[in-house]
C-alpha positions in Angstrom: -18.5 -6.4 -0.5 -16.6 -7.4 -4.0 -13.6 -9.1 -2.9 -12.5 -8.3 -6.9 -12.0 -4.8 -6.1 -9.8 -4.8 -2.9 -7.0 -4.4 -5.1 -5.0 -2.1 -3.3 -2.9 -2.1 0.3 -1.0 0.7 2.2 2.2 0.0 3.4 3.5 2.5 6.5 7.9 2.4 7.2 8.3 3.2 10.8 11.6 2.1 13.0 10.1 -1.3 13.4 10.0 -2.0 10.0 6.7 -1.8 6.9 3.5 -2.5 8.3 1.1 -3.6 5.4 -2.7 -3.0 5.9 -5.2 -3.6 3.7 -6.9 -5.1 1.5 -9.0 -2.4 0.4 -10.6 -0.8 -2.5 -9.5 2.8 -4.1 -11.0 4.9 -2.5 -10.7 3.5 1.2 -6.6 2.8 0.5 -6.1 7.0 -0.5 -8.4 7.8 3.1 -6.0 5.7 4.8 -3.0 7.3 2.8 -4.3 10.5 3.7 -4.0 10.1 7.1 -0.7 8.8 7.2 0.3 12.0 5.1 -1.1 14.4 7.4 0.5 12.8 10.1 4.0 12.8 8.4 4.2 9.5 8.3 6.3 7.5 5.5 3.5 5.8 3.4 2.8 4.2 0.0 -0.6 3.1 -1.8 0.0 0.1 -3.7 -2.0 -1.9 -6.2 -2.4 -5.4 -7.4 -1.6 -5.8 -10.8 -2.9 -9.3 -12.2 -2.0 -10.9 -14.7 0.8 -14.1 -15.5 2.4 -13.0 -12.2 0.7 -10.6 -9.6 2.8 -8.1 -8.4 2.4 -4.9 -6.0 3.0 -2.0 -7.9 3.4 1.3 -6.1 0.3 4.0 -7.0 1.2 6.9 -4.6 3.7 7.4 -1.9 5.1 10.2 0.2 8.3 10.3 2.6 11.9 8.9 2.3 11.5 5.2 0.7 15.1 4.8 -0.3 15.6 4.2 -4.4 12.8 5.3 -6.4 10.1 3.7 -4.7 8.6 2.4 -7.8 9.6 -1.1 -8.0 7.1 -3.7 -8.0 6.7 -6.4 -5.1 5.7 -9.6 -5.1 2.3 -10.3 -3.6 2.7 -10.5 0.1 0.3 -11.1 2.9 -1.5 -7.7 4.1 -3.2 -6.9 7.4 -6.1 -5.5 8.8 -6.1 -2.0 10.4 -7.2 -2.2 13.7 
């Protein structure tokens, strides 16, 4: 697989704090979204943006992030689902 296009996480907020999983491409990070969704979970796709300094920048989300939800994080390790 193209490590280049794993450019996008999911990031679930539960009582324990944001678990991060990922990396994974487009279409696998909105299937995993989706999931979270229909479970009512609170969940956010974010992408790598590259450039002079990579950043997280949130794509979709859904549930009660706090603040806008929209501000960009710095690159962070991510996880694999198991």
């Amino acid at each position: 697989m193209d490590g280049s296009r794993l450019k996008y996480r999911v990031e679930v907020r539960s009582a324990g704090g944001i678990e991060r999983y990922g990396p994974f491409n487009e279409q696998k990070a909105r299937e995993f979204f989706e999931v979270e969704e229909s479970l009512g979970e609170t969940a956010r796709i974010l992408q790598l943006e590259e450039g002079i300094r990579e950043a997280w920048r949130v794509v979709s989300g859904c549930g009660d992030w706090g603040g806008d939800g929209e501000e960009p994080y710095g690159v962070q390790g991510t996880t694999a689902p198991q």
